[in-house]
C-alpha positions in Angstrom: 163.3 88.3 122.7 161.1 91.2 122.4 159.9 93.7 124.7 156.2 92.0 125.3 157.4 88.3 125.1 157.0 87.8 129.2 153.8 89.4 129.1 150.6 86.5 129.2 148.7 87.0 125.8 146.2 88.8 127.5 148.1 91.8 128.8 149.6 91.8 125.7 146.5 92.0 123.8 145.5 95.0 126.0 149.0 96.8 125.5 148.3 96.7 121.7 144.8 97.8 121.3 146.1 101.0 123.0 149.7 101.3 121.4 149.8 99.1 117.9 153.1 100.4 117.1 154.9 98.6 119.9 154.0 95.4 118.0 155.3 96.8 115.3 158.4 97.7 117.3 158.7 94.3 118.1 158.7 92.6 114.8 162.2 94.6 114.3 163.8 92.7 117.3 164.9 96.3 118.3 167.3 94.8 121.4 168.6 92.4 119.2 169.6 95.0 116.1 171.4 97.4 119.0 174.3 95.3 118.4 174.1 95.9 114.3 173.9 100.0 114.8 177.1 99.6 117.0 178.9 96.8 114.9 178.2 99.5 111.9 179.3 102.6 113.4 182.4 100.9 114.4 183.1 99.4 111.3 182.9 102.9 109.6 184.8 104.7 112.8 187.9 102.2 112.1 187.9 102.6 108.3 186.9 106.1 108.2 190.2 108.4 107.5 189.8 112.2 108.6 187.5 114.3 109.5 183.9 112.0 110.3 181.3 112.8 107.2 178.6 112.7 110.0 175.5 112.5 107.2 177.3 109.4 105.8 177.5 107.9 109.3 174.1 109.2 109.4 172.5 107.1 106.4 174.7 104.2 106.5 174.1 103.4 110.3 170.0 104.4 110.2 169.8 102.6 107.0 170.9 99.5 107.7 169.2 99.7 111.2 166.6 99.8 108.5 167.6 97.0 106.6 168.5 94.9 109.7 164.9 95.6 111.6 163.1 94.5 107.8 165.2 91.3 108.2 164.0 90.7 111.3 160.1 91.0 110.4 160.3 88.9 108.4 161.8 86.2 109.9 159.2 86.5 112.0 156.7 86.7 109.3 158.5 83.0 108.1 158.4 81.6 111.5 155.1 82.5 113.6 154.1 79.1 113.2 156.7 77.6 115.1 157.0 80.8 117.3 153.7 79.9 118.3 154.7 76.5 119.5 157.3 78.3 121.8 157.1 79.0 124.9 159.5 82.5 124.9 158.3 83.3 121.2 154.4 82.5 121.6 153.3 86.2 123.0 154.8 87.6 119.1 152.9 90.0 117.9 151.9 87.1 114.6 151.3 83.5 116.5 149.6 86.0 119.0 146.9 87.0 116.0 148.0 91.0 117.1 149.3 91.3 113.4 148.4 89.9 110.1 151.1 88.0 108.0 150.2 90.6 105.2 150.2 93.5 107.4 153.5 92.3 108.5 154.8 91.3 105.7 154.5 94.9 103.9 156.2 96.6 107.0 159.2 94.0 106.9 159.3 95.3 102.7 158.9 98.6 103.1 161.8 99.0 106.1 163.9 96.7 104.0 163.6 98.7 100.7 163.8 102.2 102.6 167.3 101.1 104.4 168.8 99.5 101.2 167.9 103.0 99.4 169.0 105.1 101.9 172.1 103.1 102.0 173.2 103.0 98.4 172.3 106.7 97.8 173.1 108.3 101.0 176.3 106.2 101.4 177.7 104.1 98.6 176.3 100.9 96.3 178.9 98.3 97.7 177.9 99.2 101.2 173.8 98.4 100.0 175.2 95.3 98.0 176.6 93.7 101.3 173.4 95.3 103.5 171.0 93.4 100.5 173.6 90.0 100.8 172.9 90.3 104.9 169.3 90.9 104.2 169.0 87.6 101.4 171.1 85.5 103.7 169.3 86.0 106.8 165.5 86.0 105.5 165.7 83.4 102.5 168.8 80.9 103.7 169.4 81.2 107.3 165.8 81.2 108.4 164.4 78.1 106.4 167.6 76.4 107.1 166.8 76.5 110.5 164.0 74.0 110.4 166.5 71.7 108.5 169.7 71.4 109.6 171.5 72.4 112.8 174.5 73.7 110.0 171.9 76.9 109.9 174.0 77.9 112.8 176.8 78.8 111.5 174.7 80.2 108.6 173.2 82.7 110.4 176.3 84.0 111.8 177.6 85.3 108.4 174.8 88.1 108.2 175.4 88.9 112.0 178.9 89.3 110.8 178.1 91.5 108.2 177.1 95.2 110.0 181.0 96.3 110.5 181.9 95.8 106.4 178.4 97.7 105.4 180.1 100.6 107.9 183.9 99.9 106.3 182.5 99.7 103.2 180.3 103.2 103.2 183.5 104.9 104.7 186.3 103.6 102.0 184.1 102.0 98.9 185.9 99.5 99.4 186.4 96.2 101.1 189.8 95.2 102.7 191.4 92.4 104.5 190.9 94.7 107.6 187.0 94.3 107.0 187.2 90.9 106.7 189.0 90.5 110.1 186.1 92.5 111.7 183.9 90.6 110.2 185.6 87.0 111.5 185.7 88.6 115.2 182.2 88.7 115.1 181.3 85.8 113.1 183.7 83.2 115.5 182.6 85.0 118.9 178.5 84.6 117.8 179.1 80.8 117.5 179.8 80.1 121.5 176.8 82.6 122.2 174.1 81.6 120.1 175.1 77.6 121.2 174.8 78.8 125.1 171.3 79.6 123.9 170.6 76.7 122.0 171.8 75.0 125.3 169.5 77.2 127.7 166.4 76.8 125.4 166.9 73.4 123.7 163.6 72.3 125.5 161.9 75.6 123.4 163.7 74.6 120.1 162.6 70.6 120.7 159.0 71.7 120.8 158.9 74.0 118.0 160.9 71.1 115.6 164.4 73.1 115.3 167.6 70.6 114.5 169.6 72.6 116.9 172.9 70.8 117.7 171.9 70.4 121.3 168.1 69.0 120.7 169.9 66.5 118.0 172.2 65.4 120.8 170.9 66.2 124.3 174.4 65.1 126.0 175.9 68.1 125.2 179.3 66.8 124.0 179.0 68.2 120.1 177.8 71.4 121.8 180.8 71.7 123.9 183.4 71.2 121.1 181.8 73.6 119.0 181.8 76.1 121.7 185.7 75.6 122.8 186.5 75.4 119.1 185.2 78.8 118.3 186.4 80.3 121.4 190.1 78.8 120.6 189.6 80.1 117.4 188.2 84.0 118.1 191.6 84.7 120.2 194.1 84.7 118.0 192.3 85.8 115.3 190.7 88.8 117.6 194.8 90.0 118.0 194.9 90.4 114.3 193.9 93.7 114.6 196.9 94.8 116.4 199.4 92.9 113.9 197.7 94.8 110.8 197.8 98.3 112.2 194.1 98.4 113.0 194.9 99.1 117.0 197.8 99.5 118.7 199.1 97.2 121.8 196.6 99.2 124.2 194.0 96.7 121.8 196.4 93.9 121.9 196.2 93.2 125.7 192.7 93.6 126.2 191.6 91.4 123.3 194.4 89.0 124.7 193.0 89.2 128.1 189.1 89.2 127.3 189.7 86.4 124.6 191.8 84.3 127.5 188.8 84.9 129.9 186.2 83.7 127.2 188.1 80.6 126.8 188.3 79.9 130.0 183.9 80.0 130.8 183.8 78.4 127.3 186.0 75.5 128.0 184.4 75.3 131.5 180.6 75.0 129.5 182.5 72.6 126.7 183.5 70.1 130.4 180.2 70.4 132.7 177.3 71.4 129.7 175.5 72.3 133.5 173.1 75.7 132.6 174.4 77.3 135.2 178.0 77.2 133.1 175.9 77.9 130.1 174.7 81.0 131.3 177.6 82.1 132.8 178.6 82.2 128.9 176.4 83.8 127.7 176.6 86.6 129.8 180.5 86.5 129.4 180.1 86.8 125.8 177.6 89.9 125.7 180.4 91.4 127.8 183.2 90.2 126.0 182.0 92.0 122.7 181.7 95.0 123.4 184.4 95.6 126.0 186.3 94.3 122.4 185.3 97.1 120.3 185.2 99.9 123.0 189.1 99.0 123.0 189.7 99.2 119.4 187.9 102.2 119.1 189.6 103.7 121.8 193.1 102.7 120.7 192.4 104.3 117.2 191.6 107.7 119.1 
């Protein structure tokens, strides 16, 4: 959601004639692409060896930032029609006629192509390659999927599980099973979180013509076995890190005891699909993850 989307159109009509650049600040979802600067830095933290080459964690974090804020605009770019039609999407900057499409459009190509450049030159080509596969994935598959298939889902969780390999990948050149272990935390533990807000705004998606899994079947039951499978899923595989060497057993009995607690509110949602149960997981999963990573990075210190 970004930062003008509870504002009525007017007062954000009025913010914008005085300060355009905060609508082009929200095309980039910037809240949303926090969580990519920190996946990446912690990606290239746990594969870097040595002393920290602080411009490489400079260029590889800033440009896929970069990459990741173009992605956004123009998903947003794709979907202001049907962000018009919703009710926490309508005050966008593009359904709200405060941007053009080809105003918007250019911004989305020019961050993109500045974060895959600074990327592949200040860092390495196999970390742009996998920044230009999360960019391709997420503008041109995930987001027209979307108005398809409720499948688009799990789609879209493959570029949000990408960030931590760009960083792995612009600190070794390379990219190991411990990458794609990193890369499967995040991709299983975005499955119960995006559902709980599939669940919370099904009403939203309904309206604007999404196939989400919990407008296709408003009882919830599909929902709630997708959620408790994931969850079942993240914890053993979030322990892997601690079996490989990653972290040590410091890791191994947070991840245990976080992943236990997330199971617990997830299989709690799967049984009562109430909102109240939904929200409590989503706000146990946005704590979850990074409570996750501060321990692995910690344990590695």
């Amino acid at each position: 959601m970004s930062v003008l989307s509870d504002l009525s159109p007017q007062s954000s009509l009025a913010v914008s004639e005085s300060r355009p650049w905060v609508d082009y600040v929200a095309l980039t979802k910037p809240r949303v692409n926090l969580l990519v600067l920190v996946t990446t830095t912690i990606g290239f933290h746990l594969g870097n060896v040595g002393r920290t080459d602080l411009a490489l964690l400079f260029h590889t974090v800033v440009g896929t930032f970069l990459v990741a804020s173009g992605a956004a605009a123009f998903n947003q770019v794709l979907e202001r029609d049907v962000d018009a039609k919703m009710r926490r999407t309508k005050s966008r900057p593009l359904p709200d006629g405060r941007l053009s499409t080809r105003e918007s459009a250019w911004f989305a190509a020019a961050l993109s192509a500045t974060g895959l450049l600074q990327v592949g030159l200040g860092a390495n080509w196999l970390a742009a390659g996998i920044a230009a596969a999360t960019l391709g994935s997420y503008a041109l598959v995930y987001t027209p999927l979307k108005r398809v298939t409720s499948l688009a889902t799990v789609v879209g969780a493959v570029p949000g599980a990408l960030p931590p390999m760009i960083g792995w990948a612009a600190a070794t050149d390379t990219v190991s099973r411990e990458a794609w272990v990193l890369f499967a935390i995040i991709f299983l533990w975005q499955m119960p979180h995006f559902l709980s807000i599939a669940w919370l705004f099904k009403d939203d998606y309904g309206r604007a013509g999404f196939p989400m899994l919990p407008v296709l079947e408003p009882d919830g039951r599909s929902t709630g076995y997708h959620v408790a499978a994931y969850a079942s899923a993240l914890l053993p595989v979030s322990l892997i890190p601690s079996l490989m060497g990653l972290a040590g057993f410091v890791y191994f009995g947070v991840a245990l005891a976080l992943g236990l607690a997330f199971l617990v509110v997830s299989l709690r949602f799967a049984v009562s699909r109430t909102r109240r149960d939904a929200r409590v997981l989503f706000f146990t999963s946005i704590a979850y993850l990074p409570l996750v990573w501060l321990a692995m990075v910690l344990d590695r210190l």
